[in-house]
N, C-alpha and C positions, 0 to 999 in steps of 0.2 A: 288599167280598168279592171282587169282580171284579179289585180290584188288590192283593189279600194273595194270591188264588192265583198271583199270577206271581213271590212274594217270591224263589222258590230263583234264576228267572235277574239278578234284580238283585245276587241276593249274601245275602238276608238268610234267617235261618229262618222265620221268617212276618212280617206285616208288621199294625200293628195300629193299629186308630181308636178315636177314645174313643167310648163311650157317650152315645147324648144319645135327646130325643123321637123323633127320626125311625127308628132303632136299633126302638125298643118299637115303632113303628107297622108298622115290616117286623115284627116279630114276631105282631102284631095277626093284621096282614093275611094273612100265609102260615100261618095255624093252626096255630100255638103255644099252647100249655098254656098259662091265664089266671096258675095259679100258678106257672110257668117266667119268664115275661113279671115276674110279681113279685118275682120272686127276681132276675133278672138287674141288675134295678137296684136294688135294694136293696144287693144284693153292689157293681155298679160306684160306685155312691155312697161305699160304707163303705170301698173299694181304691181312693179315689182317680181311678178311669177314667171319670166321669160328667163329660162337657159343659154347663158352664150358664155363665152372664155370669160366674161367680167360678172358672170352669178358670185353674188358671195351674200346670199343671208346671214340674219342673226338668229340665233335657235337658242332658247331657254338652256338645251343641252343635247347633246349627238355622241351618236356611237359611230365606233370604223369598223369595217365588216371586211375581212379580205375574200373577194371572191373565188379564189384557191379552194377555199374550204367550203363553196357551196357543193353538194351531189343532189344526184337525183334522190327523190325522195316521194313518199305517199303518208300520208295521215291515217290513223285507226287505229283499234277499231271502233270505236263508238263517239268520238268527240275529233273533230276539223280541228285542234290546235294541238292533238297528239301525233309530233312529228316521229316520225320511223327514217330511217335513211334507209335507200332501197338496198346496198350490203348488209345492214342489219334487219332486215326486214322478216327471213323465214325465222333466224332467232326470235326477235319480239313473238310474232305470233306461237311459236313453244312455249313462251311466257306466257302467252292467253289460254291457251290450251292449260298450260297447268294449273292456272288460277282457277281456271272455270272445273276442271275436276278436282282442284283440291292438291296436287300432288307437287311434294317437295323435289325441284328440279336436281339440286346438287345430290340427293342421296340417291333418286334414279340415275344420274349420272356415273356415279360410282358404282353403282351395281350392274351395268352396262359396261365398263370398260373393259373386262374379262370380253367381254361378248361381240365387242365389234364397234366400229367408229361409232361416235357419240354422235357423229352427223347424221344419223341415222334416227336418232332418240325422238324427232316429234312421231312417227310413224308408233313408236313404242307406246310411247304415254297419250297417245291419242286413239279415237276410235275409229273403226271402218265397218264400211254394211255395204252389202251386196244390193242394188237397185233389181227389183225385181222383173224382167224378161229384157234387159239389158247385160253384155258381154262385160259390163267394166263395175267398178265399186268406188264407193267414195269414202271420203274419209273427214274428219277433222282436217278443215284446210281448202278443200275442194271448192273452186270458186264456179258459184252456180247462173252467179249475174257479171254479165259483165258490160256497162254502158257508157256511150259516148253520149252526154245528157247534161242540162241545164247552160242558164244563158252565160255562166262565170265563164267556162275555158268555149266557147261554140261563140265565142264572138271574137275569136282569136286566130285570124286565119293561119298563123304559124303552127298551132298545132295541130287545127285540123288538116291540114296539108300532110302536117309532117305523121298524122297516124293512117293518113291514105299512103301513104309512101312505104309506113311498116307494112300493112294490110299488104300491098305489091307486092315487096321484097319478101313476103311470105308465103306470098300465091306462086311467085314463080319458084320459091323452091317445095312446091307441093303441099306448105303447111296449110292446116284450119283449125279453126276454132274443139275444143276438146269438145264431144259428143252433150255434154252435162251442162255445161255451160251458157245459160241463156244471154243473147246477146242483141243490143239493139242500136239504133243510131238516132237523137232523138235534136237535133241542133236548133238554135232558139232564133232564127232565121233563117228563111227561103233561099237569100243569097246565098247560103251556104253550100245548097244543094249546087244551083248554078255551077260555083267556082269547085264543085267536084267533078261534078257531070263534064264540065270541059279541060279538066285536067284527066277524064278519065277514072279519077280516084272511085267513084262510087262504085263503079265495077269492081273495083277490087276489093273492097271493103264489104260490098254484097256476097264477093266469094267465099269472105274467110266468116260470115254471120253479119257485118255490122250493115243489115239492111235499113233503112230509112223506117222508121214508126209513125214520126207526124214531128209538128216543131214545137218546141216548148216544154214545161215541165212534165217528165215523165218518171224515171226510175229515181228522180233525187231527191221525188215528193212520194215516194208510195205507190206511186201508177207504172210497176215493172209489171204488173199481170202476172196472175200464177205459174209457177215452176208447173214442169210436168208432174201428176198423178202421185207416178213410179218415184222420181227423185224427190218429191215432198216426204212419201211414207217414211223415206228412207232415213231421212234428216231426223223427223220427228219421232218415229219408231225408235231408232237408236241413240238420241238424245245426239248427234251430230253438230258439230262448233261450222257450219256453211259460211261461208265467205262470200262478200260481193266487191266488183270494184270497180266503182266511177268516178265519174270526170263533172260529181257535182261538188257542191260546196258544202252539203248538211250530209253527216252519216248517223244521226243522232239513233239510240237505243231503239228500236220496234221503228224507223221510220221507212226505211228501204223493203224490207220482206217481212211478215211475222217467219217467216221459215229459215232467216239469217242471222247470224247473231254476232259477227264482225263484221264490219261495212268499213271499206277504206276508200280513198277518196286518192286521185290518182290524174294525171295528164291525160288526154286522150290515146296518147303516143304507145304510153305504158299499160290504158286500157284493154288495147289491141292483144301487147304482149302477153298481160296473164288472161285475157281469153286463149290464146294459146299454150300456155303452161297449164291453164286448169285448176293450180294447186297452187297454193299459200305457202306452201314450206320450199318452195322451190327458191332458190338465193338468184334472183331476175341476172346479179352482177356478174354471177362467175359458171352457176350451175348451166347447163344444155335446157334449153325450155324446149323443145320437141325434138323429134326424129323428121329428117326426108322418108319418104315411101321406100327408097332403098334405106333406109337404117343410120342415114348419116347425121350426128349430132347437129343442132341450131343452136347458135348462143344468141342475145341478144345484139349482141355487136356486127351479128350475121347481117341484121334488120333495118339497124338504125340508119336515118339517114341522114346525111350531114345538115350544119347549119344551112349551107351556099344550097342545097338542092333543094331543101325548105323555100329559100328566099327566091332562089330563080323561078321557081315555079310559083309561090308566091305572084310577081311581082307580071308575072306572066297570063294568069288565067284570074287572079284578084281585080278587077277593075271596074273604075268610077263608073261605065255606061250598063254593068250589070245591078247595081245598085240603084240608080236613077231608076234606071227602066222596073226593077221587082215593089222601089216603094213610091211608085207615080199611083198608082190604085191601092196602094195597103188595106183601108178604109175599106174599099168594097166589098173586100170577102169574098169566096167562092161561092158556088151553085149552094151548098147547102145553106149559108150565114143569107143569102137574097133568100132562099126558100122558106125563110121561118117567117110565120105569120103574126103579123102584127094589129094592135086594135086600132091604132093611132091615138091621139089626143097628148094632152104635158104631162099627166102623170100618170104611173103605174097603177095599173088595178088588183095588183096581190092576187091574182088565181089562187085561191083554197086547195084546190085539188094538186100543185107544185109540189113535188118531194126535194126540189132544187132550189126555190125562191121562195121566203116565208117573212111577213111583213111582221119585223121581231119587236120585243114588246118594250124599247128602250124608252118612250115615251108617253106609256099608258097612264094614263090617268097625272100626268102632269101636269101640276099648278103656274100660272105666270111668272110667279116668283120664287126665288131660291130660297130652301128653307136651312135649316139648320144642319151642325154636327153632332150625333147622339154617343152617348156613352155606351159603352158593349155590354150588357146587361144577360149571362147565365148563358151565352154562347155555348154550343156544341162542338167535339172538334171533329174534323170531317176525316180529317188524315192529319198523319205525323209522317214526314220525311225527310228523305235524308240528307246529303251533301251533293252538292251539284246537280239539282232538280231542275231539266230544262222544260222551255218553253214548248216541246215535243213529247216531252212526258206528260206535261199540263196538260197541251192540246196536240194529243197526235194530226199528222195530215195522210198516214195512209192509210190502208185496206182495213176494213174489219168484219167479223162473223156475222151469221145471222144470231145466234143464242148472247149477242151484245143485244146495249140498251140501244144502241144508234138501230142494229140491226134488227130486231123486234120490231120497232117503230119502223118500219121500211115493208118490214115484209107483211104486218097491218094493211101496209095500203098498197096491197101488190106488188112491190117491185121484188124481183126475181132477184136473188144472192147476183148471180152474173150481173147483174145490172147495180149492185150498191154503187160502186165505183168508189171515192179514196173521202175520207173525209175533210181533205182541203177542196177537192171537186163540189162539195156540196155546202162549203163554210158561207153559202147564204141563206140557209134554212139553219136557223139557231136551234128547231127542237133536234137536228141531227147533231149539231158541234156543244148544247147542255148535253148530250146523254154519250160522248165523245170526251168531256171533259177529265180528267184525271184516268183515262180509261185508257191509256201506252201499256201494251199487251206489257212489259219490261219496269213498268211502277213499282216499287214497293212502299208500301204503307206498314209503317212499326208497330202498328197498333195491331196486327196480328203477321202471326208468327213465319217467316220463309214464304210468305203467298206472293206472287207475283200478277200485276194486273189490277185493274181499278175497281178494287172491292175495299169496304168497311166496314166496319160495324154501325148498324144502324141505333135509332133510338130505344127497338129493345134488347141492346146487346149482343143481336144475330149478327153474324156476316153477311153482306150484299151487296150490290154495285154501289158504289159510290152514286150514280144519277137517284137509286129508289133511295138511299139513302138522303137525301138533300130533298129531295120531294118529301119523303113522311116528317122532317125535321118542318120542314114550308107548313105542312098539313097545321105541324104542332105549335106553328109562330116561332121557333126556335131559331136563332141567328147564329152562324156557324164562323168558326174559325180557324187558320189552316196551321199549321208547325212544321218548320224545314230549316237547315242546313247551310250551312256556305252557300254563296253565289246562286241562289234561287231564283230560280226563272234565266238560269243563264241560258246561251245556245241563240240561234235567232229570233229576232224579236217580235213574235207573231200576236196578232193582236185579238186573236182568239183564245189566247193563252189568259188573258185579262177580262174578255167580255163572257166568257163561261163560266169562269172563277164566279164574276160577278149575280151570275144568272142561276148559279145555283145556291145561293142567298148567302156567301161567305162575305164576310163585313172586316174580316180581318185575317190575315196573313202575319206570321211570327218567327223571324229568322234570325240566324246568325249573321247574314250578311245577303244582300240583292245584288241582282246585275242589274244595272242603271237602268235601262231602255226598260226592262221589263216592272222596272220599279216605279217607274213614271206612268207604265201604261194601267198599273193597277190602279192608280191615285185618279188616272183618266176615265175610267169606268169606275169609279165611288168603292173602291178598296181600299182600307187604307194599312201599308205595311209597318211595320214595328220591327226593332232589332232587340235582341237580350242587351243588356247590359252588366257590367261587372264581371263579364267572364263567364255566363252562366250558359248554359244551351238548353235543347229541348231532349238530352240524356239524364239533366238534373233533374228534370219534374217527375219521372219515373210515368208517365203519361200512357193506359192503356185507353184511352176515347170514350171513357165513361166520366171523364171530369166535366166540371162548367167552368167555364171564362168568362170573368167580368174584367171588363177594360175600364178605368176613369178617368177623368181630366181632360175630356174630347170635350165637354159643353163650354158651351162660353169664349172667351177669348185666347182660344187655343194657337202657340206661336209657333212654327216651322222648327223640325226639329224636338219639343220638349220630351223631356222625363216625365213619362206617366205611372203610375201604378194598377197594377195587374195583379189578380186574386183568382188563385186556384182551387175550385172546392173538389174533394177527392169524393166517392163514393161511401165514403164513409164519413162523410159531414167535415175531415181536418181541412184545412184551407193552408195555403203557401202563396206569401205577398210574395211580390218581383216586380222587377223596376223596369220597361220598358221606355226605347228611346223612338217616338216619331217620326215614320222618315217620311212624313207630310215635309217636304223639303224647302218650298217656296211658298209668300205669301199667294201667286194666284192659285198654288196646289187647295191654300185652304180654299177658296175662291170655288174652284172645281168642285170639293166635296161638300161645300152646303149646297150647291147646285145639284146634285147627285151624279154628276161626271162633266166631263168635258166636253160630250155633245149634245145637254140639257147648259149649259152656260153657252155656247154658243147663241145656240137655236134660241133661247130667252132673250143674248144680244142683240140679234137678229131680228127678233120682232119687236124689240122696244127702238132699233132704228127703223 
């Protein structure tokens, strides 16, 4: 389960294991219906999917994997399928360190060797700042978050066990968490708590930082809460490369901290660890990750605990009547969720005054019937981007400033910076997640020069947010369109990525290549994407965002897939044709877009049955 939820960034649409005993025993053990548990194999037996000595499917094609050659390993820093093997780990991140200032590893290397192990060189080519009325300093590397968080690895009692067990084995030799290091414990069910509390584990995990926060998404969406003050300055003041590392699934650019700028993604087990280490440059595999209080080196190997003490305890304080008993009331909620006030009646009344809930305008002024696909006529372009523009970049989900467009609109209607809270917390008020839109502190837009963050040029040439931007364009009737790169919209497949795109009046999107999920979900909110054709990209057009785009060959009996042609007028009147290929993919795709999306063809089906 822990490796089908990450099927979307490998590429697949879920990812599946066969059925066998051990399948029925998780079902046993987490209180599952005796007659569900019956039915599951009965059905996986008769379909084929049932594991026993006589499994022998047919598969299109298969790889052999020897498991010798798997290690431990963590992803980062900015993308879940950038594997690191935890030996090479403080390497890689030297590698980031020196991308991100610029500097040539091998000739710092060389100019170091006179001077002293090379193992030493990330401290060298990296920076340090003294944290102001604190004893210690950080540096490039210094890991400031560290969280055990989201439902991928917290629905796995093997690791959570097994990083209450490092927490112990580090309590009792006096270690804790590094002073700098914010640390939380955030697991995406209650039983979890249970099956610690009676193994004892949460004490121990409370000792070394990994206190209990609440359950569900927290630091793996945005919602870690601010560093301290002092260690923030310090980061940002010194331009500082901060590290985080959890135990979720998404580490995408600007989504974890704006004050972090590598996020690696990690087991719980390992999350424990480098909150104890502190530092990125430390090699988890061989180097000493802390001192006892007398001075005596810890390696990791000090800590870890075996499979069998995993499992026996596991198999001991995991059980079916803890499960039963936490989700026989799920539904109810606590004191607060009974305490909120309700109006009654079947539908909702859109409270005006909500800076949470906003009755968004997908449906305004909707006709009965579906109307047509129009041609792209003198289109503005909003942004030019680059290679690998995720769905996190589109639509960030965490924290943002007040002096944003999200943020402004917020503090309009009173609410206190303290109170913004992340922009996936509020992704049901659409004027917060339009003015969110393209706004990932980590964006770059090509249309001006090194600026990082969701700004463009607007209609008169100025630089400005991208949301004022898309509003005076709306002001002028002007239809906007977007340019990007390989695999756009890759990362997970959030569908705010596509309904904001939408809302801030972009009609078209123009790439060298989509990630599927997010390719289908623009065509489902009435976007429709285009790919270059011929080998051309959006380098060729020499593109500063003062051009217009006209699109043609959308009217009429437009077929899944065509070659359309596309007309670039530059600012000084020359124009440049190009061949665009449709990736309206499916006839109901065209279906969807005379409808103006997927939940206007519904909702029309819907009322004509």
């Amino acid at each position: 389960a822990t490796i089908a939820n990450m099927a979307p960034e490998y590429g697949a649409t879920c990812g599946f294991f066969p059925v066998d005993d051990e399948t029925l025993r998780y079902l046993e053990q987490t209180g599952r219906d005796k007659d569900r548990i019956a039915l599951v194999e009965a059905y996986a037996k008769e379909n084929g999917m049932w594991r026993d000595a006589d499994y022998a499917p047919v598969y299109s094609s298969t790889l052999e994997l020897d498991m010798n050659t798997i290690v431990p390993a963590i992803s980062g820093p900015k993308r879940p399928q950038d594997y690191v093997a935890l030996t090479n780990a403080a390497d890689a991140f030297e590698g980031v360190v020196a991308d991100y200032r610029g500097i040539d590893i091998s000739s710092e290397a060389k100019n170091m060797a006179a001077e002293g192990p090379i193992a030493t060189k990330s401290v060298t080519i990296g920076k340090t700042a003294k944290v102001e009325g604190e004893d210690y300093e950080l540096r490039d590397g210094s890991v400031v978050i560290a969280s055990i968080t989201s439902c991928t690895n917290t629905s796995n009692p093997y690791v959570l066990i097994g990083a209450g067990l490092v927490a112990r084995k580090a309590r009792e030799l006096g270690l804790n968490r590094k002073p700098w290091v914010k640390t939380s414990l955030a697991p995406g069910s209650q039983v979890v708590s249970e099956y610690l509390e009676a193994a004892g584990l949460q004490e121990d995990l409370d000792a070394v930082g990994f206190n209990l926060v609440g359950y569900g998404c927290t630091t793996c969406i945005g919602n870690s809460g601010p560093l301290q003050p002092e260690i923030s300055k310090a980061i940002n003041d010194n331009d500082l490369i901060a590290t985080s590392v959890l135990s979720g699934n998404r580490n995408f650019e600007g989504r974890i901290s704006p004050d972090v700028r590598a996020n690696y993604l990690a087991s719980p087990p390992l999350v424990v660890a480098y909150a104890l280490a502190g530092d990125m440059n430390i090699d988890l595999s061989s180097d000493p990750i802390a001192q006892t209080p007398d001075g005596k080196d810890v390696y990791l190997k000090d800590i870890w605990p075996s499979d069998k003490e995993i499992a026996d305890l596991v198999e001991k304080v995991v059980t079916r009547e803890k499960f039963i008993e936490k989700y026989a009331d799920v539904f109810k909620g606590d004191e607060k969720w009974q305490g909120v006030e309700v109006e009654g009646g079947e539908t909702y009344d859109w409270p005006p005054q909500s800076t949470y809930i906003q009755n968004p305008p997908y449906f305004k002024g909707m006709s009965p019937e579906a109307g047509t696909i129009s041609n792209i006529k003198d289109a503005g372009i909003l942004a030019v981007l680059g290679d690998f523009v995720t769905t996190d970049h589109i639509s960030p989900a965490g924290s943002f400033k007040p002096d944003t467009p999200a943020g402004k609109y917020l503090v309009e209607r009173q609410v206190a910076p303290k109170d913004f809270n992340s922009y996936g917390s509020r992704r049901g008020n659409h004027e917060v997640m339009m003015r969110g839109t393209f706004a990932n502190i980590r964006i770059k837009n090509e249309m001006l020069d090194g600026v990082e963050g969701g700004y463009t040029k607007g209609p008169d040439g100025e630089q400005t947010s991208i949301f004022d931007a898309a509003m005076a364009y709306e002001k002028a009737g002007k239809p906007l369109v977007i340019f990007g790169g390989e695999q756009y919209g890759a990362g997970s497949s959030r569908d705010w990525a596509a309904k904001g795109t939408n809302l801030l009046g972009v009609k078209a999107v123009i790439a060298e290549s989509f990630e599927r999920i997010h390719r289908s979900n623009l065509v489902g909110f009435g976007v429709i994407p285009f790919e270059f054709t011929e080998g051309q990209t959006r380098k060729d057009l020499n593109l500063t965002g003062e051009e217009e785009v006209s699109i043609e060959g959308l009217e009429g009996e437009i077929k899944p897939q065509s070659i359309v042609p596309c007309t670039i007028t530059y600012k000084d009147g020359s124009t440049k044709e190009i061949k665009l290929k449709s990736r309206i993919d499916t006839a109901v795709e065209i279906e969807y877009l005379k409808n103006g999306g997927v939940l206007h063809y519904v909702l029309r089906n819907l009322a004509k049955a």
